[in-house]
C-alpha positions as a printed Julia matrix, in Angstrom:
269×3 Matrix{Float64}:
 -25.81   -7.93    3.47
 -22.24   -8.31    2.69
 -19.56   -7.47    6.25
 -17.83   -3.65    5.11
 -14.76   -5.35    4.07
 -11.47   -3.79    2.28
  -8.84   -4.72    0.2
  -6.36   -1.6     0.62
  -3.45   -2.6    -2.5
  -4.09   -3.92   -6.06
  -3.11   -2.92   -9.33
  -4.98   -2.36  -12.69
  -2.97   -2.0   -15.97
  -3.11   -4.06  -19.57
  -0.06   -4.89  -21.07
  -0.79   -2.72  -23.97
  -0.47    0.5   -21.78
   2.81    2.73  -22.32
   5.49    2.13  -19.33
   7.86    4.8   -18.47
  11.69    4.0   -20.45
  13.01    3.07  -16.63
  10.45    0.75  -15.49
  12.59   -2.36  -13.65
   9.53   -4.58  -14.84
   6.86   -4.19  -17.4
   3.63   -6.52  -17.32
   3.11   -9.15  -20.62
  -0.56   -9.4   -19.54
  -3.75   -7.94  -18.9
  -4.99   -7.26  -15.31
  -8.36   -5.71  -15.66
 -10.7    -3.79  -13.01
 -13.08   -6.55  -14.05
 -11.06   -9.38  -12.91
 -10.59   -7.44   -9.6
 -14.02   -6.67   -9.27
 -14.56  -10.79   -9.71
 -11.99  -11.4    -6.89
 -13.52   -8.8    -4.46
 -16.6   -10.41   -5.09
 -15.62  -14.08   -4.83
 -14.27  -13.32   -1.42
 -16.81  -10.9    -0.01
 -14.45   -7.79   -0.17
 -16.83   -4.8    -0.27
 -14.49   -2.04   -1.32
 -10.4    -2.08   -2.72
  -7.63    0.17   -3.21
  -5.94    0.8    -6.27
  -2.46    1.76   -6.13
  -0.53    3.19   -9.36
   2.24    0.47  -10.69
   5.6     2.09  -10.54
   5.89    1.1   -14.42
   3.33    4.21  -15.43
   5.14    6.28  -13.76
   3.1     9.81  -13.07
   0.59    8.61  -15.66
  -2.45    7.56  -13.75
  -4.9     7.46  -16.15
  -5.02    3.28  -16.1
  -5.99    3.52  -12.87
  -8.38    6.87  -13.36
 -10.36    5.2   -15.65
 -10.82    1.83  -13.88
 -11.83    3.62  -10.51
 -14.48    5.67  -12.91
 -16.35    2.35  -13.58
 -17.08    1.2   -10.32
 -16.81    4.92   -8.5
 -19.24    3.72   -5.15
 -16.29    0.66   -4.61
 -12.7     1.8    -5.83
 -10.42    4.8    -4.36
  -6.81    5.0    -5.34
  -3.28    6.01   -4.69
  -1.63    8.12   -7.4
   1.91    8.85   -8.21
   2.37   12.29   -9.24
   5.1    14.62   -9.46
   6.48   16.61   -6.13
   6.21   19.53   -8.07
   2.51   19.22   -9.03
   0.01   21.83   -8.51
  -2.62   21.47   -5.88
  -5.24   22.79   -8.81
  -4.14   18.86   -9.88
  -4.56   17.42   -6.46
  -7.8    18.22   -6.47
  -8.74   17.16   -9.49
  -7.39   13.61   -9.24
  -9.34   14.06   -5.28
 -12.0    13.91   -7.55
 -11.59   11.23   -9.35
 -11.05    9.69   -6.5
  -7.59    9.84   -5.27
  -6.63    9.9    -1.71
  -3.06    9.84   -1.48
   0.17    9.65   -3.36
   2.39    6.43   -3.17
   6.73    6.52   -3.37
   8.06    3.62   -4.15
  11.71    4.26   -3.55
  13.28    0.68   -4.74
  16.3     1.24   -6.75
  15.65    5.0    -6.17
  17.88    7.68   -4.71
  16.26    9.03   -0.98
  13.84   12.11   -2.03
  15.14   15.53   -0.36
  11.91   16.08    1.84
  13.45   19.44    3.41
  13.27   20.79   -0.17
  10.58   23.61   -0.22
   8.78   21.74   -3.55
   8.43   18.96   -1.28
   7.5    20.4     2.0
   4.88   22.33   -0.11
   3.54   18.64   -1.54
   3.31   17.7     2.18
   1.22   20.64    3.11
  -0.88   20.07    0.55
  -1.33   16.53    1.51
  -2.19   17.41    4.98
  -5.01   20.11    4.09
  -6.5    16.94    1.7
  -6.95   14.77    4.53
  -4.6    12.47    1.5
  -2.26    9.79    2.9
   1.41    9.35    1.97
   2.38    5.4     1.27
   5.78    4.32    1.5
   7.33    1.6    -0.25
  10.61    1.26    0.48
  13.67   -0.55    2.8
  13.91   -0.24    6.25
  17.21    1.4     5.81
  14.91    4.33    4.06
  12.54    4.29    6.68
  14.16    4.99    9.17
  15.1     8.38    7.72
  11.97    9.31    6.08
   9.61    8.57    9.33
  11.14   11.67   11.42
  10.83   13.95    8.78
   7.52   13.4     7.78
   6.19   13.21   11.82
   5.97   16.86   11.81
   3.32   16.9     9.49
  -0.42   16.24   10.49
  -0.82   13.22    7.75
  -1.36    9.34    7.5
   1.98    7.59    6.48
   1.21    4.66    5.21
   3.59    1.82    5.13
   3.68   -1.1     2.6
   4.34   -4.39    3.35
   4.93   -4.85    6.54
   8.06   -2.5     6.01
   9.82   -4.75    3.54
  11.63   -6.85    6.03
  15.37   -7.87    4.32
  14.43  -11.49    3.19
  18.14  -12.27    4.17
  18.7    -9.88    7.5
  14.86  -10.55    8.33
  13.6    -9.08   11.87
  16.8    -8.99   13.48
  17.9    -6.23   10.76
  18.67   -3.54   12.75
  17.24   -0.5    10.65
  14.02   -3.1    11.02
  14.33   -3.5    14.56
  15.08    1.0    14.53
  11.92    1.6    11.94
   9.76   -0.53   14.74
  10.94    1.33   17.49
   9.92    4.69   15.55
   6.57    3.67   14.82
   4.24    5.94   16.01
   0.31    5.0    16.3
  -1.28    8.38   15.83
   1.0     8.78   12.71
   1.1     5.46   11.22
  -0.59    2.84    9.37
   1.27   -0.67    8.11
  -0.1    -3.28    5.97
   0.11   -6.92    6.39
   0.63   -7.41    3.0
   2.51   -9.06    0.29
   3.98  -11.88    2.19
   5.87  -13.1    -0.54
   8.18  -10.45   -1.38
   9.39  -10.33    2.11
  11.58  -13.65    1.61
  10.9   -17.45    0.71
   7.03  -18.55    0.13
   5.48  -20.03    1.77
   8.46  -21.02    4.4
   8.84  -17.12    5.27
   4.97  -17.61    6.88
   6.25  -17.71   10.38
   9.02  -15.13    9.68
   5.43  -12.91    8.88
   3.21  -14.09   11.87
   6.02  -13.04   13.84
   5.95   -9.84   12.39
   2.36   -9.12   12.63
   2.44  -10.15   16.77
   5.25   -7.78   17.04
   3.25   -4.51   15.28
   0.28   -6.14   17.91
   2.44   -5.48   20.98
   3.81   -2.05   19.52
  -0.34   -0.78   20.42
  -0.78   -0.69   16.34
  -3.39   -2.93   16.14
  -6.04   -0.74   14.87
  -3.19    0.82   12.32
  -2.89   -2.49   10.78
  -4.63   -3.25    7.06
  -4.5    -5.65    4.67
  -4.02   -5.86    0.94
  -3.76   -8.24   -1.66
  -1.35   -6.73   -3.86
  -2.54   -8.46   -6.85
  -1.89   -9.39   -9.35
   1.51  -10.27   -7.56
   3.4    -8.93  -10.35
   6.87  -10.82  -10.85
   5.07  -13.62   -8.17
   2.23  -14.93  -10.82
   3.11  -18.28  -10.99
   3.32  -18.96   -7.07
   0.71  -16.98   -5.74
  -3.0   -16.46   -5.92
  -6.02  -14.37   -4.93
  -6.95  -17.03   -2.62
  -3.28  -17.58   -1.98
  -3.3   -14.31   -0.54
  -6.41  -14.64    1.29
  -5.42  -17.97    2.95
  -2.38  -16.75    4.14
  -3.68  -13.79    6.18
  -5.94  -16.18    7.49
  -3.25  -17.81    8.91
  -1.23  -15.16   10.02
  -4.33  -13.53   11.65
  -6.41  -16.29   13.1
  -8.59  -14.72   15.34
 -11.6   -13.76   13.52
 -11.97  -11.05   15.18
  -8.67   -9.68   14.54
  -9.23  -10.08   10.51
 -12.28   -8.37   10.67
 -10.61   -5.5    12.61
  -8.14   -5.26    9.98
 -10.27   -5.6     6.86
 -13.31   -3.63    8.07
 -13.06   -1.07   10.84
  -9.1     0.37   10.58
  -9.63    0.67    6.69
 -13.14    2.41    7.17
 -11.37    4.88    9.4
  -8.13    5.68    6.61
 -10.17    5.46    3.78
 -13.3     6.53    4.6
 -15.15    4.78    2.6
C-alpha cells in the first residue's frame, strides 16, 4: 500500500484553452491531468492539488473537468470573482473545490474591508475553504492582519516569495515572518526556483525552511510541485522538484510530515 502522500500545487491547462486578454504569460503547450496523474504515480504521490493558472482567469472549467476524471485523487483551488454568490461556492465545493487562490503579481492590493469582500470571507469560513496567497512580502504583510480576524486557513505560496535580490534579510520578509501565526497559517515549501537563481538559491531555501521550523510551523508546512513550472520548463523537472525538497528537508521524517500528515489535516483528503 502506497504512504498517504500529497502534492498540494500543480496546474492543468492545454494550450488550446482561451486565456483572459491580460494574462502576463500564456502556455504554447499541453499540460494534461494525465501527465500529472503519471508524475504522482512515478513518485508515489497519493493525492494532488490543482490550483487555477492566473491565465484563465475566473474560468475554472480546465481545471473542473480534469478533477472530474480522477474525483477519489484531485481537489482544487479556484479563482472566482469576490462578488460571486455562495449558491456558486457550493457548487464548485462540489466539484471539488476547497478554496479560492489570489495571485496578486502585477496586481493592485484587493480592498478586503469592502463589504463584497468581507462577505466572500464569511463565506469562506462557513465552507471550511482555504484562502491561498500568492503574492510579495510587501503585500503580505498587509493582507495577514486583516484576514486574522476571520476563522479560515490562509494559505501561503511559496515560501512567501522571498525578493530573489533583497532575499531573507528583506525587511517586509523578515515583518511577514514575525506575523506568522500557527493556528492561522499554512506555507508551502514550494517552487524553489522562482524565489531567485537555480539551483545556487538552494541554501538561500534550506535556510528558509529552518527558519519557518523554529517559528513552531512545522506541522503548517506543505509541499507542492508547482508543475509544470510554467516560464521554468527548460530548467526544471518533476524529479527536479522532488530532489530538491529532498534536500532541503532531509530528515525523512520531516518529508513525510510535510507530504502526508499536515496536508491530510488542510485538505482532508
Amino acid at each position: 500500500m502506497k504512504m498517504f502522500a500529497v502534492d498540494t500545487h500543480a496546474h492543468v491547462f492545454s494550450k488550446n484553452d482561451p486565456c483572459i486578454a491580460t494574462a502576463r504569460y500564456t502556455p504554447d503547450y499541453d499540460a494534461s491531468v494525465a501527465e500529472y496523474i503519471a508524475h504522482l504515480d512515478q513518485h508515489h504521490f497519493t493525492h494532488g492539488v490543482l490550483i487555477q493558472p492566473s491565465f484563465f482567469g475566473t474560468d475554472n472549467t480546465a481545471m473542473l473537468n480534469a478533477i472530474a476524471q480522477y474525483p477519489e485523487r484531485l481537489k482544487g483551488i479556484a479563482v472566482v470573482d469576490h462578488t460571486i454568490h455562495i449558491d456558486e461556492l457550493v457548487k464548485l465545493n462540489q466539484q471539488g473545490i476547497v478554496g479560492i487562490r489570489l495571485n496578486l503579481f502585477g496586481k493592485e492590493l484587493p480592498d478586503f474591508t469592502d463589504q463584497a469582500w468581507s462577505t466572500l470571507l464569511n463565506h469562506l469560513s462557513f465552507m471550511n475553504w482555504q484562502i491561498e496567497l500568492h503574492a510579495p512580502p510587501a503585500y503580505l504583510v498587509q493582507i495577514l492582519p486583516v484576514l486574522s480576524p476571520y476563522k479560515l486557513n490562509v494559505v501561503i505560496d511559496h515560501f512567501g516569495r522571498i525578493d530573489p535580490v533583497k532575499g531573507i534579510a528583506d525587511p517586509d520578509y523578515q515583518s511577514f515572518l514575525n506575523m506568522l501565526d500557527a493556528n492561522q497559517h499554512w506555507i508551502k515549501v514550494s517552487a524553489f526556483y522562482r524565489l531567485g537563481q537555480f539551483p545556487e538559491n538552494i541554501a538561500v531555501v534550506a535556510q528558509a525552511f529552518n527558519l519557518l521550523k523554529e517559528k513552531g510551523l512545522m506541522h503548517k508546512l506543505i509541499w507542492g510541485s508547482d508543475w509544470p513550472h510554467t516560464q521554468h520548463e527548460s530548467k526544471v523537472s518533476y524529479s527536479n522538484v522532488v530532489d530538491t525538497f529532498h534536500k532541503i528537508v532531509p530528515n525523512l521524517k520531516e518529508q513525510q510530515q510535510i507530504l502526508g500528515e499536515n496536508t491530510q489535516k488542510l485538505f482532508l483528503f
